[in-house]
N, C-alpha and C positions, 0 to 999 in steps of 0.2 A: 504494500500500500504506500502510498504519496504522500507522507506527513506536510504541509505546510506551515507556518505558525503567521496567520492573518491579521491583518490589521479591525481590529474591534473599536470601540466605544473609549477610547481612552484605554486601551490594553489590549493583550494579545489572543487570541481563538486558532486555539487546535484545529487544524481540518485535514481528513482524507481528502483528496482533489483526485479527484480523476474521471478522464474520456472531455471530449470536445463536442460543443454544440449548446443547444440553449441550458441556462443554468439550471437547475435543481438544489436547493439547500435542504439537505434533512437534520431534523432537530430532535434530539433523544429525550425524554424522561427522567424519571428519578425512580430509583439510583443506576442508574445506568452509563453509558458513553457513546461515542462513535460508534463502534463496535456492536451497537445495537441495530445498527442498518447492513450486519456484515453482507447478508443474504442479497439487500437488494442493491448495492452500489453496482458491481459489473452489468447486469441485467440490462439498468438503466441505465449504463454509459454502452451498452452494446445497441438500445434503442435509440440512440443517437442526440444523449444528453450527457452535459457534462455536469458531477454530483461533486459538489460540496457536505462530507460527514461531519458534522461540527462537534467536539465536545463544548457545551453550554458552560456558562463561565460558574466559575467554584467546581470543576470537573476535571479529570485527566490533567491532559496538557496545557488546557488553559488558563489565564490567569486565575486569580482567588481572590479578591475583594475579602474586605475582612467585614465589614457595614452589613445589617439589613437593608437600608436600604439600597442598597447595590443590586440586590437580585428582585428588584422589579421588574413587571414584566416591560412596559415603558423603556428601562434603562437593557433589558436584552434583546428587547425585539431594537433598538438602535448598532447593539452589536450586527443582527441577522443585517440590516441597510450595509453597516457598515464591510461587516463580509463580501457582500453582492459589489459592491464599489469597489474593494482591494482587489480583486475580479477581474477588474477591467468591465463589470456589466453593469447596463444599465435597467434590466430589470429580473427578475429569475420568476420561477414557480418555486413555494413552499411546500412539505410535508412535515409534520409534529406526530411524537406519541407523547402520550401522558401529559408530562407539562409541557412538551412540546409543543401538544397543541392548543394549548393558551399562547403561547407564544407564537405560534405561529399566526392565529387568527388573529392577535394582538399587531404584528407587525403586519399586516395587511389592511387594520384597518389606520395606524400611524403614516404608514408608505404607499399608499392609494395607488403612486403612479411609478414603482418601482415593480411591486409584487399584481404580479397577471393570474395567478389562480392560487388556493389554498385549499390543502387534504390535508387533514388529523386522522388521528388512529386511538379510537377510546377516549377521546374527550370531546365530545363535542362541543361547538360555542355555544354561550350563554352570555349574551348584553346585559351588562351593566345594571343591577336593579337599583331597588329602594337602600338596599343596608350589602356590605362585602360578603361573599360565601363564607370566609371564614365566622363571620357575627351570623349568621344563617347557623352553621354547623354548630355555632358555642349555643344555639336555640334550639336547635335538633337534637343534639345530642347533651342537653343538660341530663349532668346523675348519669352519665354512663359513657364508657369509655370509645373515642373515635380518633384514632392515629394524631391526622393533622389538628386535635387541640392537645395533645401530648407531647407534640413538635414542638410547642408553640414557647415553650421555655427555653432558653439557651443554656446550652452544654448537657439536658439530660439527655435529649436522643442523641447527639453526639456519642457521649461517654458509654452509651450501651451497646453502639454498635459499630463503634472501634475497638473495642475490650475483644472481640471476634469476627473481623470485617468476612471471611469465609463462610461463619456459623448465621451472621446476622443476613448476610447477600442469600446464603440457600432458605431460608425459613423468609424471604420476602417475596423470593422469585417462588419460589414452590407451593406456596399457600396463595400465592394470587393467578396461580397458572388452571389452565383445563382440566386437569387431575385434582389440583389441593381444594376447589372452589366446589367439584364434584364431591370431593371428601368433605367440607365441609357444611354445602347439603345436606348430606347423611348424616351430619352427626349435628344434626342443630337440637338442642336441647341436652347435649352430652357438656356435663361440668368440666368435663378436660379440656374441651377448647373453648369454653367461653371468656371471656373480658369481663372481669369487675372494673369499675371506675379508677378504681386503682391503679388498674393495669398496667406491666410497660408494654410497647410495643411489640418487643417479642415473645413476651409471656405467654402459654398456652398455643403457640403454634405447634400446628402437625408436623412429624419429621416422617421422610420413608425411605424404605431401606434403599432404594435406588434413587438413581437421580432419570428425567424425565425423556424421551426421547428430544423434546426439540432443543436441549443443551446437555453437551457434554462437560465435563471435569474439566479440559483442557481450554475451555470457552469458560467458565466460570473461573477458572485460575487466571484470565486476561481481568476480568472484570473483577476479582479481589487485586488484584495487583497496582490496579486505575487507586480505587479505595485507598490503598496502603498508603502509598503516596499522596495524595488529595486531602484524604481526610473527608466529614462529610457536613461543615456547618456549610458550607456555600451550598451545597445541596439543600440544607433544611433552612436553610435562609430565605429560599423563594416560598417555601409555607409561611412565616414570619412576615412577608411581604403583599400580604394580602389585603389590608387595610390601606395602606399604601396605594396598589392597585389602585383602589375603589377610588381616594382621590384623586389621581392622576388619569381618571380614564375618563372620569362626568362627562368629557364630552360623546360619549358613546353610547347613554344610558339608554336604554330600552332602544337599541337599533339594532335593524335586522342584518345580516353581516352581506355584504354590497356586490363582492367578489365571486367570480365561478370556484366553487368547495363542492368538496367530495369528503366523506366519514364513513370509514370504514372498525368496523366492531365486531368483537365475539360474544356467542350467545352466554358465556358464562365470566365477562368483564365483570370488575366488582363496581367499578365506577356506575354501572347499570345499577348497579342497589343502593347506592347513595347521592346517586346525580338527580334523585328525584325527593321531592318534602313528600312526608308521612300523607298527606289526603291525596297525591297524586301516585301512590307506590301502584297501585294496577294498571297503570296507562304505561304502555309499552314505550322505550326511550326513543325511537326511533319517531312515534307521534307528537313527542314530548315536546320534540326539539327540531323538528322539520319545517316548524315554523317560524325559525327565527331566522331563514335564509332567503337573500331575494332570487339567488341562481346557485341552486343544489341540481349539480349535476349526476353526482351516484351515490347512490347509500348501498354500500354491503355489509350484510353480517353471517359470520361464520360461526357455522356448528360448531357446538363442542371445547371452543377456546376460551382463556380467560383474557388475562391481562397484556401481557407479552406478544401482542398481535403479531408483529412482520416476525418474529423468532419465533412462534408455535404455527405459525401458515405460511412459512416463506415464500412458497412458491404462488397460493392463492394471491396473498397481499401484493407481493412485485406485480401480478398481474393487474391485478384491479388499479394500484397507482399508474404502471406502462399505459393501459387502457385511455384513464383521465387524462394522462397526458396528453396522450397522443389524439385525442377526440377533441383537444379546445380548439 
């Protein structure tokens, strides 16, 4: 692979580069890296685009801001402008998973006349409401235990899951993948996995005896190793940074997202069980959220997968993004 080290936002952005033709920037999640797009970067440089793999900043090889508010989405989606520019382009197509695609929809809707289409992968958009998701989630989830307000302290999810960046990386990826989300189906009501208020984050997760087919040991050993090095507040910094968001975005509230977008999901995403408030959980996410779009081009969702979209579907997801591409 092509390491470059880009010119960002006032600092520097890791990327894979490679293949020639119109841009594509893919954007990773948490906890995750570059590396998370390993499947589909050739695909789509053999389709005759050239991919930008970014590690997002507090990541791999990227710089580390030490601030919260550094990792607003505002202050990364100016990194993604800034990328596309150190380029040599003057506009690309986006793709996000997880917080990726806040980020991604976020700089398309800062960079209007830079960014030509936008696809996420499990997140879909959600314009700007009354109060920030995260004050939504501290309402939702009062008296009971939900990841991102357990984030929300500095240095405790840090300290628990650098203590074992291997033991914490397998019990995040494996409980939110196809298998751990089916496991945890079955055993809903079972005292061994559930969450008290108390909880830490890794508390009462499934472990099994294998690891999954769509990641190997030697793939999981790239992705402890990003960790080791890195460390992980820049990563829980952009949970931290959600309040923030909310003021920096007002001008976005309640609009529908402008841009040709495409969202791709699996039927057993978790974001599907908490991307919706308590009197809307029976409305399918797909109805939920298809109308917050002026031009949705393709919605696919895939049997069987959780979280980890283009790594548990590689082959379906490269196609469905090649597809939107190559159809605008």
């Amino acid at each position: 692979m092509n390491f470059e080290l880009l010119d960002g936002n006032n600092l520097k952005i890791r990327s894979v580069v490679e293949g020639e033709g119109p841009l594509v920037v893919l954007v990773h999640g948490w906890p995750e890296s570059w590396y998370s797009w390993r499947h589909q970067i050739k695909p789509l440089t053999k389709a005759g685009f050239k991919v930008a793999a970014i590690d997002v900043r507090g990541y791999g090889g990227s710089d580390k801001p030490h601030e919260i508010s550094a990792y607003s989405l505002k202050s990364i989606a100016a990194d993604i402008a800034a990328v596309i520019d150190s380029l040599g382009y003057k506009e690309a197509y986006l793709f996000g998973h997880d917080w990726g695609g806040p980020i991604v929809w976020t700089t398309g809707l800062l960079y209007p006349d830079t960014i030509r289409a936008v696809g996420a992968l499990s997140v879909p958009y959600t314009p700007i409401g009354e109060k920030s998701l995260i004050q939504l989630f501290r309402e939702l989830y009062k008296d009971k235990f939900f990841y991102q307000l357990y984030i929300q302290e500095e240095g405790k999810a840090e300290a628990e899951f650098e203590a074992d960046v291997k033991t914490a990386l397998e019990k995040t990826y494996f409980s939110g993948d196809g298998r751990g989300m089916q496991f945890m189906m079955e055993n809903i009501g079972n005292p061994a996995y559930q969450k008290k208020p108390d909880s830490t984050m890794l508390e009462n997760s499934p472990v099994f005896d294998a690891y999954p087919a769509w990641l190997s040991q030697d793939e999981m050993n790239y992705f402890v190793s990003e960790f080791e090095q890195s460390g992980f507040r820049g990563p829980f910094n952009r949970y931290r940074a959600q309040d923030i968001d909310f003021e920096e975005l007002q001008e976005f509230k309640n609009v529908s997202y402008p841009l040709p977008a495409c969202f791709i999901t699996g039927t057993l995403d978790p974001v599907n069980f908490f991307a919706r408030d308590e009197k809307a959980s029976s409305e399918d996410i797909l109805t939920a959220f298809t109308k917050n779009y002026d031009d949705l081009r393709k919605v696919e969702v895939i049997d069987g997968i959780g979280h980890w979209t283009q790594q548990e579907s590689p082959e379906l997801v490269t196609n469905y993004m090649t597809d939107f591409l190559t159809n605008l």
